[in-house]
NUDO-816759 format. One line per field, with one value per residue (C-alpha): x, y, z; residue number from 0; residue in three letters. Coordinates in steps of 0.25 Angstrom, whole numbers, plus 5000, padded with zeros to 4 digits. Example, Ala and Ser with C-alpha at 12.3 -4.5 7.8 and 13.67 -1.06 7.14 Angstrom:
! residues 2
X	5049,5055
Y	4982,4996
Z	5031,5029
seq	0,1
type	Ala,Ser
***
This chain:
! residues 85
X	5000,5006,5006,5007,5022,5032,5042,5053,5066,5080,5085,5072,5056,5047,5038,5024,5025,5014,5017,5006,5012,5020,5033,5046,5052,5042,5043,5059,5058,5048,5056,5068,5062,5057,5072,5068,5073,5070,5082,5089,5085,5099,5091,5083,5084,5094,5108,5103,5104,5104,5092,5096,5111,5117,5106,5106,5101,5088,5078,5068,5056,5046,5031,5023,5010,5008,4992,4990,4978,4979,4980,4969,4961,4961,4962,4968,4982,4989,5003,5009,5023,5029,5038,5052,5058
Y	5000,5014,5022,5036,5037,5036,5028,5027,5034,5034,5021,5013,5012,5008,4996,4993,4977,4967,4953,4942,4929,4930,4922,4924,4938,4938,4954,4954,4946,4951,4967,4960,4954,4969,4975,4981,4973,4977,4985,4977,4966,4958,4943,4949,4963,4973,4972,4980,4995,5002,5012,5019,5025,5017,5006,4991,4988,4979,4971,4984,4975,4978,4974,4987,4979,4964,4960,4944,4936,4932,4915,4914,4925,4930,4943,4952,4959,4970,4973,4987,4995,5006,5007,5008,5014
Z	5000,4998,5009,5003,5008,4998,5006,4994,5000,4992,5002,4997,4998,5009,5003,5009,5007,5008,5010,5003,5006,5019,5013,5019,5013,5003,5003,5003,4991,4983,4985,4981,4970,4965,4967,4980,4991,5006,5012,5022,5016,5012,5008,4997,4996,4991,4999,5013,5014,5026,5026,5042,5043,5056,5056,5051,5038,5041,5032,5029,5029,5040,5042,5046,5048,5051,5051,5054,5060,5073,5073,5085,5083,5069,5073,5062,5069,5064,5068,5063,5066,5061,5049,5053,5042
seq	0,1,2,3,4,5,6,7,8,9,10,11,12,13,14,15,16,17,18,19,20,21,22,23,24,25,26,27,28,29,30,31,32,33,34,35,36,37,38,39,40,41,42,43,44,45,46,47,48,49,50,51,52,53,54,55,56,57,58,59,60,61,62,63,64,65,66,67,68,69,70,71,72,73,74,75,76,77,78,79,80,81,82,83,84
type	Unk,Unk,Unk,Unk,Unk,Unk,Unk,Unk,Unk,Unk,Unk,Unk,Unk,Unk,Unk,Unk,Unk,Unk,Unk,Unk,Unk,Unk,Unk,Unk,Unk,Unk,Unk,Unk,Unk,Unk,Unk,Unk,Unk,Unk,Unk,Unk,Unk,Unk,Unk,Unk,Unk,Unk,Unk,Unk,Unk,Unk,Unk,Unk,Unk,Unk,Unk,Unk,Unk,Unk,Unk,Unk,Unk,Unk,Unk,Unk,Unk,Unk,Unk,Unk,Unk,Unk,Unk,Unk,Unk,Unk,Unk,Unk,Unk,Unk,Unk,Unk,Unk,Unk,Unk,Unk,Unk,Unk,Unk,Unk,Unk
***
C-alpha cells in the first residue's frame, strides 16, 4: 500500500512488503530477484551497506504489524511497532 510518503533516499528505498506464502525468506528473495536486495542482507541481497555512521550493518528487514488468530480462541490479534529506520 503507499502511504503518501515518499521513502526513496539517495542510500535506498523504504519498501512496504506483503508476504503471501510465509516461506522461509521468501521477501529477501524475491528483492534480490528484482536487483533490489534488503541492506544488511549479506545471504541474498547486495554485499551490506552501512546505513548509520558508527552502528552495525544489520539485516534492514522489520515486520511493523503482525496480525495471526489466536490457536484457542480465534481471536483475531494485531501486533504493531514503530518503524526504526
Amino acid at each position: 500500500a503507499d502511504s503518501g510518503e515518499d521513502n526513496t533516499t539517495k542510500e535506498g528505498a523504504i519498501l512496504e512488503l506483503h508476504p503471501i506464502t510465509g516461506r522461509t525468506h521468501q521477501l529477501r528473495i524475491h528483492c534480490a530477484e528484482i536487483g533490489s536486495g534488503i541492506v544488511g542482507d549479506s545471504l541474498y541481497g547486495d554485499s551490506p551497506v552501512p546505513w548509520d555512521a558508527g552502528k552495525p550493518t544489520i539485516l534492514r528487514l522489520h515486520a511493523q504489524m503482525l496480525s495471526l488468530r489466536h490457536p484457542r480462541s480465534g481471536e483475531e490479534l494485531t501486533f504493531k511497532a514503530p518503524r526504526l529506520w
